[in-house]
mmCIF file as gemmi writes it, N, C-alpha and C atoms, coordinates in Angstrom:
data_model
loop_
_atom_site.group_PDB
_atom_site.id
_atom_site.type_symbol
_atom_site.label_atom_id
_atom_site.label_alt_id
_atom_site.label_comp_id
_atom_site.label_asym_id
_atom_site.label_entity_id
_atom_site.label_seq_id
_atom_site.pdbx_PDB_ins_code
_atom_site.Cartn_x
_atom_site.Cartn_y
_atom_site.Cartn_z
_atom_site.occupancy
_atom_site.B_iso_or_equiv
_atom_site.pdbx_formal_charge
_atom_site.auth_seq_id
_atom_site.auth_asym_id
_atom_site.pdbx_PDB_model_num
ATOM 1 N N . UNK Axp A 1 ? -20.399 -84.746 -45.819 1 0 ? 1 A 1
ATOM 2 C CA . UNK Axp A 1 ? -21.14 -84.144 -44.731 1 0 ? 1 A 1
ATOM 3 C C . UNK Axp A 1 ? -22.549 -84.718 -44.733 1 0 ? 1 A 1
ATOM 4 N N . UNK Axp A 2 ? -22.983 -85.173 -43.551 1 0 ? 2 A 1
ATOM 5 C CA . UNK Axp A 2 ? -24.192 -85.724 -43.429 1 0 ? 2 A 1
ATOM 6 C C . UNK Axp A 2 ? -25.415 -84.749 -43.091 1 0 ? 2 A 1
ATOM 7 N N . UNK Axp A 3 ? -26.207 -84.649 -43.853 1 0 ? 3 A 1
ATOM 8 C CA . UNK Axp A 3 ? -27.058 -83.444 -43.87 1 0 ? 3 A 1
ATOM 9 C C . UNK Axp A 3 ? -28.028 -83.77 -42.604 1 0 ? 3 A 1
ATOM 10 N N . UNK Axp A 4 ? -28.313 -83.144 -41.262 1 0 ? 4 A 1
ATOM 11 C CA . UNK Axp A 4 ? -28.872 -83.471 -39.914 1 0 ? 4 A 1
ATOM 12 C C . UNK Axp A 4 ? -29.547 -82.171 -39.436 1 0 ? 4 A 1
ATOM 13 N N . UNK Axp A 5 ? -31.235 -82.349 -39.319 1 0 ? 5 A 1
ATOM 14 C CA . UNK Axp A 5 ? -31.703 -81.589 -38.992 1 0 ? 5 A 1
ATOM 15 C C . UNK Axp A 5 ? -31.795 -81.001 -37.395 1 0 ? 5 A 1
ATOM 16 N N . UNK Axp A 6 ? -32.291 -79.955 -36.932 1 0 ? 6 A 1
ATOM 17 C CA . UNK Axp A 6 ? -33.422 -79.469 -36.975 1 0 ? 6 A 1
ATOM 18 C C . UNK Axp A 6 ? -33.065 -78.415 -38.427 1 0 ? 6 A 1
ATOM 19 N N . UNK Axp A 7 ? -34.118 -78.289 -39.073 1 0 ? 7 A 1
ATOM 20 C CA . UNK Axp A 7 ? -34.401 -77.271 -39.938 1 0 ? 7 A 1
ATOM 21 C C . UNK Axp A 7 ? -34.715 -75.935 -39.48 1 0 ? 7 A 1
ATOM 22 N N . UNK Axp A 8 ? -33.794 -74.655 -40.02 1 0 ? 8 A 1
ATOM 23 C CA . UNK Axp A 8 ? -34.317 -73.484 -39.448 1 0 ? 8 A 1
ATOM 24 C C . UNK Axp A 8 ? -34.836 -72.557 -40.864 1 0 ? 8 A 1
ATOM 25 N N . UNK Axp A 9 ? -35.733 -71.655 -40.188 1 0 ? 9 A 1
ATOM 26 C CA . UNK Axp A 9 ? -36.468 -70.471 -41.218 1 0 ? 9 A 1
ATOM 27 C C . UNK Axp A 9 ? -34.555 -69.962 -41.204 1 0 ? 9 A 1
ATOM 28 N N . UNK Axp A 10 ? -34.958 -68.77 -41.952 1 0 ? 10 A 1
ATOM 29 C CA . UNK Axp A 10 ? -33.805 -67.735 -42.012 1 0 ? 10 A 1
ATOM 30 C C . UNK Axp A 10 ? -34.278 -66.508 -41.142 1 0 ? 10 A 1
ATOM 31 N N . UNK Axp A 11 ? -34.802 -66.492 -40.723 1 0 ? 11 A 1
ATOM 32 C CA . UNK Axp A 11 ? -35.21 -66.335 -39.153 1 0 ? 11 A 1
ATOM 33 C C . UNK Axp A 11 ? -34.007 -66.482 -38.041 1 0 ? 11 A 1
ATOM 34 N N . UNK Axp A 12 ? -34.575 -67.73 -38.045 1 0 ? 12 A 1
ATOM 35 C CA . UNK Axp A 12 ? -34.476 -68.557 -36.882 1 0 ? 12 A 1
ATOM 36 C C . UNK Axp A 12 ? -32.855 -69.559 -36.954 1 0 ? 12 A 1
ATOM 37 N N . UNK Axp A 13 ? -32.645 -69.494 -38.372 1 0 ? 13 A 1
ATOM 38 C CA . UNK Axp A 13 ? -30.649 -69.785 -38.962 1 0 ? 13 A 1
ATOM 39 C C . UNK Axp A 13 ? -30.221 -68.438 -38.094 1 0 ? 13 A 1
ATOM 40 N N . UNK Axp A 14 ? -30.372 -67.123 -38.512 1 0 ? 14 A 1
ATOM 41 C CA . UNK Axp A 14 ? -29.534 -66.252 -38.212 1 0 ? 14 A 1
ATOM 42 C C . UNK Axp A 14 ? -29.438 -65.988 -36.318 1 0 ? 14 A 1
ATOM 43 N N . UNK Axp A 15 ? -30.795 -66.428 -35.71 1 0 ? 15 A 1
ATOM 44 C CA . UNK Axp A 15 ? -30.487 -66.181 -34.153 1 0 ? 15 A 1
ATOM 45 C C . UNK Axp A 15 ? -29.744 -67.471 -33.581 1 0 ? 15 A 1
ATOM 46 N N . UNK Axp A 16 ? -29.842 -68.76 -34.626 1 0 ? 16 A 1
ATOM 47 C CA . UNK Axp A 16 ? -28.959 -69.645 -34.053 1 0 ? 16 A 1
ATOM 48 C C . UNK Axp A 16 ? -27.121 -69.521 -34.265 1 0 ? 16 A 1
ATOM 49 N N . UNK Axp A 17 ? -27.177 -68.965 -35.226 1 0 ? 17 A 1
ATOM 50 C CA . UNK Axp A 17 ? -25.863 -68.474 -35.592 1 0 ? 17 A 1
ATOM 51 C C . UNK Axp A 17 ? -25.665 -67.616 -34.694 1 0 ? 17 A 1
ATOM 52 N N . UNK Axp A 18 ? -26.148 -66.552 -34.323 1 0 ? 18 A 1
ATOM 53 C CA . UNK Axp A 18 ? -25.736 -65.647 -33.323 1 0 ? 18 A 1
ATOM 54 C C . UNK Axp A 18 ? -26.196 -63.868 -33.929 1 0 ? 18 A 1
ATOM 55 N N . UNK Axp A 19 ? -26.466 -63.722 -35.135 1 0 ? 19 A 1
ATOM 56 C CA . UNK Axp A 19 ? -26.895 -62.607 -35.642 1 0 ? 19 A 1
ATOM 57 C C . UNK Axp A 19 ? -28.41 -62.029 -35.274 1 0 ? 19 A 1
ATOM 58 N N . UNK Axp A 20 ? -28.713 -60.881 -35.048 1 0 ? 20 A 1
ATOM 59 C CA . UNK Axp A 20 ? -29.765 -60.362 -34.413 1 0 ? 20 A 1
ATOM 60 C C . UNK Axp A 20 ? -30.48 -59.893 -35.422 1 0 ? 20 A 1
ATOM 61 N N . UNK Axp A 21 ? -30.09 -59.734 -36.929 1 0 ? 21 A 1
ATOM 62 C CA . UNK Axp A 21 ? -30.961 -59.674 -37.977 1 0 ? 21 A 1
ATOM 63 C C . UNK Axp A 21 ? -31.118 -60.588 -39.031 1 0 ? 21 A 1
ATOM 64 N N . UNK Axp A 22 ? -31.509 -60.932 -39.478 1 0 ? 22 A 1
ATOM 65 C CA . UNK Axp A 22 ? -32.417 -62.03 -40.64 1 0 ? 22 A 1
ATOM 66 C C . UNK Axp A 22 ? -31.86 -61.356 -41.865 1 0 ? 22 A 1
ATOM 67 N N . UNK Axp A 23 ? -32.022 -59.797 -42.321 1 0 ? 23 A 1
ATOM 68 C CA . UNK Axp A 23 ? -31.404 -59.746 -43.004 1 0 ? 23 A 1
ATOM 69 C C . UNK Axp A 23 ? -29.768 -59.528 -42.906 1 0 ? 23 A 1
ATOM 70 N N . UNK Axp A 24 ? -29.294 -58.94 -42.053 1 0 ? 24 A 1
ATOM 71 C CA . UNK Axp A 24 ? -27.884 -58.872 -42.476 1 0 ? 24 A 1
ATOM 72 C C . UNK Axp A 24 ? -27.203 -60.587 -42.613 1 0 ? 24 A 1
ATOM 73 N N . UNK Axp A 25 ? -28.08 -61.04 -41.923 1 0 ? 25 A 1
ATOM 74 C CA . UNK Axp A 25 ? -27.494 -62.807 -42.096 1 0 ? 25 A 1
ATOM 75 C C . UNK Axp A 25 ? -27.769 -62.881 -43.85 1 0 ? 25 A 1
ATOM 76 N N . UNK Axp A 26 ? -28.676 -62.953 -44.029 1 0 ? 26 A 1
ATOM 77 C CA . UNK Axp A 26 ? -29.571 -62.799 -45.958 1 0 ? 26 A 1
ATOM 78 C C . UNK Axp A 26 ? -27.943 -62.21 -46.711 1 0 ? 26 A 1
ATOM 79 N N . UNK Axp A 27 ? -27.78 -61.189 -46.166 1 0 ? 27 A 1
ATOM 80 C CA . UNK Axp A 27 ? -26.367 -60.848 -47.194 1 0 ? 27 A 1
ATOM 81 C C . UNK Axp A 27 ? -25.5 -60.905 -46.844 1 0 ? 27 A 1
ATOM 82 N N . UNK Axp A 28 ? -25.041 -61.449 -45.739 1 0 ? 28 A 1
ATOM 83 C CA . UNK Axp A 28 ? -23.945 -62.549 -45.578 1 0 ? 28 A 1
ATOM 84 C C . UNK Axp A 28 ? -23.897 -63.529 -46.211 1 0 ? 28 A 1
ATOM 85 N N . UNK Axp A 29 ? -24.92 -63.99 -46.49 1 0 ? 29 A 1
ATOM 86 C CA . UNK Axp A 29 ? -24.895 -65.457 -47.058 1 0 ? 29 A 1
ATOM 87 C C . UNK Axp A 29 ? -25.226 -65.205 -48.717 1 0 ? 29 A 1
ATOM 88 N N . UNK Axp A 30 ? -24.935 -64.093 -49.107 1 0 ? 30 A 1
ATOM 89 C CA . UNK Axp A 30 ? -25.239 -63.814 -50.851 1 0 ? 30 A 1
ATOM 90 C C . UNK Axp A 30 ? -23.897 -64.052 -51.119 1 0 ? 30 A 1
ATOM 91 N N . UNK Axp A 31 ? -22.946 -63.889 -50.378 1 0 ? 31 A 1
ATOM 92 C CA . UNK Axp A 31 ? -21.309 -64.361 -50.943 1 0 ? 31 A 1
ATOM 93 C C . UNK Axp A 31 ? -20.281 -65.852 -51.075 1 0 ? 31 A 1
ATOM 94 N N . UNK Axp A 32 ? -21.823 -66.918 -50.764 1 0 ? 32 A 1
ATOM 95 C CA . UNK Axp A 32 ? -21.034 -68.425 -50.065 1 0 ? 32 A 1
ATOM 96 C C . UNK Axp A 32 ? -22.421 -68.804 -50.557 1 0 ? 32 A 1
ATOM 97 N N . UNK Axp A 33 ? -22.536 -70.301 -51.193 1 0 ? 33 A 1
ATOM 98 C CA . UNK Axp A 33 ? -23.222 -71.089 -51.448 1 0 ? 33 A 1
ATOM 99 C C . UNK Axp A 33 ? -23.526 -72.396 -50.574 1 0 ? 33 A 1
ATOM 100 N N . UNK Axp A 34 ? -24.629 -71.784 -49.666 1 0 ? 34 A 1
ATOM 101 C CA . UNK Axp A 34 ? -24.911 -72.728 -48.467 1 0 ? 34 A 1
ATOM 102 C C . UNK Axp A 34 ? -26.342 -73.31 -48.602 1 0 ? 34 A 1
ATOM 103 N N . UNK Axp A 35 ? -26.547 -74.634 -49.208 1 0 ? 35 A 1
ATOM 104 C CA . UNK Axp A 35 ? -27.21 -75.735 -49.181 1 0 ? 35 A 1
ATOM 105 C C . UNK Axp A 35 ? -28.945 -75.35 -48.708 1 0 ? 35 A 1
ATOM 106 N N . UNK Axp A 36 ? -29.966 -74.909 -49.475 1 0 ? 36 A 1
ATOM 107 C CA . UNK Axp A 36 ? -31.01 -74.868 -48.883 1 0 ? 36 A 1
ATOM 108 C C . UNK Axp A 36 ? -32.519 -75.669 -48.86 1 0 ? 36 A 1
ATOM 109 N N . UNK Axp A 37 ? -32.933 -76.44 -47.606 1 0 ? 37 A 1
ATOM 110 C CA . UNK Axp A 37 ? -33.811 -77.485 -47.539 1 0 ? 37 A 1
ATOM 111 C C . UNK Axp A 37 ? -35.104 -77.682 -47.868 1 0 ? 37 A 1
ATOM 112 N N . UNK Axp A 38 ? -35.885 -78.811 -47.641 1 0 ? 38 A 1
ATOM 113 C CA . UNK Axp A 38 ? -37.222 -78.18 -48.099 1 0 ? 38 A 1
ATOM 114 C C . UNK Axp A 38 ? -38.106 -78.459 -49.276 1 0 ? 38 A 1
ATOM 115 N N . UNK Axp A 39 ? -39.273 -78.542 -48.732 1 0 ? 39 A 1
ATOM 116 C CA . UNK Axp A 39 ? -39.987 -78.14 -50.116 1 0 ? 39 A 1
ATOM 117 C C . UNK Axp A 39 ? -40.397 -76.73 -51.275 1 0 ? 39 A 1
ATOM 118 N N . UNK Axp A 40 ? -39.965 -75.819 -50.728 1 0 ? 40 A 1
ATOM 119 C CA . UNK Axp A 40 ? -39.637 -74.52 -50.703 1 0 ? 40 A 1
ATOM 120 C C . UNK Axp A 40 ? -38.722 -73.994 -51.201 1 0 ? 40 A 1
ATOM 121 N N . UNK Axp A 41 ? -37.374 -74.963 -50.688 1 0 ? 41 A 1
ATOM 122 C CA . UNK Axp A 41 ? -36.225 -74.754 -50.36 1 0 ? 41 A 1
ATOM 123 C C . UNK Axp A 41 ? -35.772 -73.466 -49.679 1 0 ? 41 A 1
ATOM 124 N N . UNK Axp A 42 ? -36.37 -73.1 -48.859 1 0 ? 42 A 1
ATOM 125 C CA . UNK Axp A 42 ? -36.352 -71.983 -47.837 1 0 ? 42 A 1
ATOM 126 C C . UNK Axp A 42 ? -35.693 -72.582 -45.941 1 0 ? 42 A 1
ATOM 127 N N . UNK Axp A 43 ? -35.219 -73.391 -46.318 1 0 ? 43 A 1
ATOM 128 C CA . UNK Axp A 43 ? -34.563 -74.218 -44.582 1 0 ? 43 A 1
ATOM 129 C C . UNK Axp A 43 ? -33.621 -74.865 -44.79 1 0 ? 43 A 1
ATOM 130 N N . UNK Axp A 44 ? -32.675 -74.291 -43.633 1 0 ? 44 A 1
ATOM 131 C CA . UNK Axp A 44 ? -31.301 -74.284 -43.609 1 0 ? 44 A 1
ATOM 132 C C . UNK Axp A 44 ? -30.891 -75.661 -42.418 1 0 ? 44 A 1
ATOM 133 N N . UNK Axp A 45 ? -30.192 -76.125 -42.949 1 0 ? 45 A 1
ATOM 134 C CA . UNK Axp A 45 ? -30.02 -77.456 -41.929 1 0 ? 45 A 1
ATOM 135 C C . UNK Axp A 45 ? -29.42 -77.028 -40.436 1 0 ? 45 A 1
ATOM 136 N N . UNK Axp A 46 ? -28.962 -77.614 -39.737 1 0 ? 46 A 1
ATOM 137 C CA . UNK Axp A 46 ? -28.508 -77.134 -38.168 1 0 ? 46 A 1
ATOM 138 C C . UNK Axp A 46 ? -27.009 -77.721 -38.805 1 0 ? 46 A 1
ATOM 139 N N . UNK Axp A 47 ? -26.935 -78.655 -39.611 1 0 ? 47 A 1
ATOM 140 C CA . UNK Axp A 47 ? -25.374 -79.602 -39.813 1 0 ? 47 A 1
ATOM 141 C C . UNK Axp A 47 ? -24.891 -78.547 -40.871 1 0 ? 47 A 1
ATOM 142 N N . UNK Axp A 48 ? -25.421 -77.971 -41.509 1 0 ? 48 A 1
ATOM 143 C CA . UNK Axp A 48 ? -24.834 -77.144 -42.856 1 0 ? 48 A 1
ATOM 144 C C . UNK Axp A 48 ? -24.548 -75.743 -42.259 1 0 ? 48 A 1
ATOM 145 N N . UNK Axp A 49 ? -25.208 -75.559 -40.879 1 0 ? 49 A 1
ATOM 146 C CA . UNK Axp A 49 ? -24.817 -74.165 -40.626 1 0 ? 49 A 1
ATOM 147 C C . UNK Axp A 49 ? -23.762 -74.232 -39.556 1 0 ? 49 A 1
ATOM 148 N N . UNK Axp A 50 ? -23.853 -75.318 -38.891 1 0 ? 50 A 1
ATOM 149 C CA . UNK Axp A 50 ? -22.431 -75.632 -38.045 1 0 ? 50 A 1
ATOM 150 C C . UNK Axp A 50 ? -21.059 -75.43 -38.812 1 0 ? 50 A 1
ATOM 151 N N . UNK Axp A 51 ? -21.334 -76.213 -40.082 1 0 ? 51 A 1
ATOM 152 C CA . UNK Axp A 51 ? -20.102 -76.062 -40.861 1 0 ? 51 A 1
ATOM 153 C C . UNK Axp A 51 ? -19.885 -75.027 -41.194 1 0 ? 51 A 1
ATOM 154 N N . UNK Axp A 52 ? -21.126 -74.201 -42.022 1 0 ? 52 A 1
ATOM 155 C CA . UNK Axp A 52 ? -20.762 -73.369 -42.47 1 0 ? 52 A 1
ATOM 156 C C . UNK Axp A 52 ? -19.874 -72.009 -41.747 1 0 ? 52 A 1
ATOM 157 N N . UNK Axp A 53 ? -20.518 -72.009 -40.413 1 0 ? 53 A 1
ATOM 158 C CA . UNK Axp A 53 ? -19.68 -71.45 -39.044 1 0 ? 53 A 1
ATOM 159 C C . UNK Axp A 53 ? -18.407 -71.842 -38.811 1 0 ? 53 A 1
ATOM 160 N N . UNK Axp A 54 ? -17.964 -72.772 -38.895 1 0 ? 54 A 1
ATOM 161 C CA . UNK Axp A 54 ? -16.793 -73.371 -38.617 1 0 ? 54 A 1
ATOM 162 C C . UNK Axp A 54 ? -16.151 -72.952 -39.508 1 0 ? 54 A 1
ATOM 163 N N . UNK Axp A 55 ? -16.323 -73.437 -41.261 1 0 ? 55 A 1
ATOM 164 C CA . UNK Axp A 55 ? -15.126 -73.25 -42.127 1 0 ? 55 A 1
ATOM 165 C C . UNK Axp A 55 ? -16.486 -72.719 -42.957 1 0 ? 55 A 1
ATOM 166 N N . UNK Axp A 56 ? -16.097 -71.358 -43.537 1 0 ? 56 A 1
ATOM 167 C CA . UNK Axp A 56 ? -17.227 -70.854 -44.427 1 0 ? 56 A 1
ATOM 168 C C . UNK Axp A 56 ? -16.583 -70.537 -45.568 1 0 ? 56 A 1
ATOM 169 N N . UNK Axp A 57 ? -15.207 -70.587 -45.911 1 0 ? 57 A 1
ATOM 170 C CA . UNK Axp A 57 ? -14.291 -70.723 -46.735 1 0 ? 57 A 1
ATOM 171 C C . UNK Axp A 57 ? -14.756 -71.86 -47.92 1 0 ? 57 A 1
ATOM 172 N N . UNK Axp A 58 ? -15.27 -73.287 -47.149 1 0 ? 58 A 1
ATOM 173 C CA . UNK Axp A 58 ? -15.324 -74.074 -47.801 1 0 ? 58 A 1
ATOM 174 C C . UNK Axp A 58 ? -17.259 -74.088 -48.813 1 0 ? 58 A 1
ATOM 175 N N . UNK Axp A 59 ? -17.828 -73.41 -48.049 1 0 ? 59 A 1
ATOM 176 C CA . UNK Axp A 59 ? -18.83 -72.395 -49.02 1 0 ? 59 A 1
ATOM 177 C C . UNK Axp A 59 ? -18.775 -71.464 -50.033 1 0 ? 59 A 1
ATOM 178 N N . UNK Axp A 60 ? -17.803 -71.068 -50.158 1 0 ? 60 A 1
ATOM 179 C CA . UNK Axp A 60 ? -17.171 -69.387 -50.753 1 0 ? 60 A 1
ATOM 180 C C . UNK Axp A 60 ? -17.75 -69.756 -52.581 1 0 ? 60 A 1
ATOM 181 N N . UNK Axp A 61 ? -18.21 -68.928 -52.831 1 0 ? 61 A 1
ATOM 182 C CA . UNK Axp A 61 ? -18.595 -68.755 -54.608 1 0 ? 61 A 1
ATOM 183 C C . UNK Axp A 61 ? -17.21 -69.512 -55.543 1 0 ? 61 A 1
ATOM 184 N N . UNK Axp A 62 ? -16.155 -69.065 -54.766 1 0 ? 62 A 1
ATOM 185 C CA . UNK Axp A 62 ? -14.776 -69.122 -55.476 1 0 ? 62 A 1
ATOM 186 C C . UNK Axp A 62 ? -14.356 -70.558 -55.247 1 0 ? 62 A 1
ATOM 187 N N . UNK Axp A 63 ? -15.3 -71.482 -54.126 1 0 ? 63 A 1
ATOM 188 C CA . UNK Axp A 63 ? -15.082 -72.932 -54.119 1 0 ? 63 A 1
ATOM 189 C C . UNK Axp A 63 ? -14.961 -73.465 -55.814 1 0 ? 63 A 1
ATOM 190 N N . UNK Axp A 64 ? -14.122 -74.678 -55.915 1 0 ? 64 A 1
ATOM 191 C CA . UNK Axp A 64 ? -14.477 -75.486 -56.901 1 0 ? 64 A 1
ATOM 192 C C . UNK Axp A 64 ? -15.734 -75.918 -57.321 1 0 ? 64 A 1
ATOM 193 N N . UNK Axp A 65 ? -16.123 -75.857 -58.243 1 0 ? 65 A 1
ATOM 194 C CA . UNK Axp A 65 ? -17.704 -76.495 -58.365 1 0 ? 65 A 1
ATOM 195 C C . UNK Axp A 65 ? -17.283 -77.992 -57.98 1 0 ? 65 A 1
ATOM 196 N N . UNK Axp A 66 ? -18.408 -79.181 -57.612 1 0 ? 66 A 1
ATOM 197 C CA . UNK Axp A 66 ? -18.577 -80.173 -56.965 1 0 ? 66 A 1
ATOM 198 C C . UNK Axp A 66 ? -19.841 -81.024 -57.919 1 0 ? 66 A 1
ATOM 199 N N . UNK Axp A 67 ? -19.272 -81.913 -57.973 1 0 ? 67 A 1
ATOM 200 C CA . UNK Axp A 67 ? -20.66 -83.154 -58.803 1 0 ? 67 A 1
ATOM 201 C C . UNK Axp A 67 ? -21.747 -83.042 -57.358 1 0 ? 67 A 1
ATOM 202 N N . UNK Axp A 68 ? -22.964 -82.818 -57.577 1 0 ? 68 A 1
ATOM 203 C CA . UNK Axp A 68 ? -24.134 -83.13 -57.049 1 0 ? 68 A 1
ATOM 204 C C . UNK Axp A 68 ? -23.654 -84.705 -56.999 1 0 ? 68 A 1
ATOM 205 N N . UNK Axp A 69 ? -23.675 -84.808 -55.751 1 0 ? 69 A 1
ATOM 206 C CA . UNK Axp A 69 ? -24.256 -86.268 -54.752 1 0 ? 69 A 1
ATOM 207 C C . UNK Axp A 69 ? -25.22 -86.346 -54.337 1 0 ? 69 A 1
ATOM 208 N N . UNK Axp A 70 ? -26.588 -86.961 -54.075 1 0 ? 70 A 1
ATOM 209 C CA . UNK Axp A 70 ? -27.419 -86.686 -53.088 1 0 ? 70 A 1
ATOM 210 C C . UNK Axp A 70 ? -27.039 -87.426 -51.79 1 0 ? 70 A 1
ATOM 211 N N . UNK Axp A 71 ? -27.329 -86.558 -51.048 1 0 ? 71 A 1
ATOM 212 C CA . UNK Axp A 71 ? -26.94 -87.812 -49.635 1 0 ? 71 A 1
ATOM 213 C C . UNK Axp A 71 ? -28.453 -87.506 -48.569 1 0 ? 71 A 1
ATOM 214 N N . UNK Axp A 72 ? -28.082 -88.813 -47.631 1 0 ? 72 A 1
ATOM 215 C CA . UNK Axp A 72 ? -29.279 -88.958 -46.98 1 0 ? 72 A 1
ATOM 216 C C . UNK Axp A 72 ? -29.153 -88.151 -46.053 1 0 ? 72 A 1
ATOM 217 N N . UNK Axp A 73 ? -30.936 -87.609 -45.814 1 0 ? 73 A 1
ATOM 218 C CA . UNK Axp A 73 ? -31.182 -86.809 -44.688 1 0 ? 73 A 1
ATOM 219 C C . UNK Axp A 73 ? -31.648 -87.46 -43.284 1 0 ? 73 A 1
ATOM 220 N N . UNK Axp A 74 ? -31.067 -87.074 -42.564 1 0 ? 74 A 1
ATOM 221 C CA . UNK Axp A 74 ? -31.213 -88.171 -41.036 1 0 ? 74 A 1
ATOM 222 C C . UNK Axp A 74 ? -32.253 -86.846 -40.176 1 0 ? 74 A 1
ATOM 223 N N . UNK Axp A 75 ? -33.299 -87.032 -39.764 1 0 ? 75 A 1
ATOM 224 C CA . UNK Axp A 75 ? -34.211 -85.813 -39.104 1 0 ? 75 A 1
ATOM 225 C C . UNK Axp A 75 ? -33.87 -86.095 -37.349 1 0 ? 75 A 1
């Protein structure tokens, strides 16, 4: 997966997703390990949350762990 911005707050992840709170998105996402950007690391990619929308299965805690790759960020 090619990591492709715009970068969102968790804010601004959860109204693009479609959720009207910041937090109930916050503990939705305490059960799936979804990729966070940044110097902060507080920003959520637009490509990581598409997926994660699509198949969030493939986020799930219970995923296989995975070797760290780094891959390039395209803005």
């Amino acid at each position: 997966m090619t990591i492709q911005g715009p970068f969102f707050s968790l804010a601004n992840a959860a109204e693009y997703c479609g959720y009207k709170s910041p937090e109930h998105f916050a503990e939705l996402l305490r059960g799936y390990v979804v990729p966070k950007h940044g110097p902060k690391r507080n920003r959520y990619a637009k490509s990581v949350l598409d997926a994660f929308m699509a198949y969030p299965e493939t986020f799930s805690r219970d995923a296989p762990a995975r070797r760290y790759v780094p891959q390039k960020v395209v803005a």
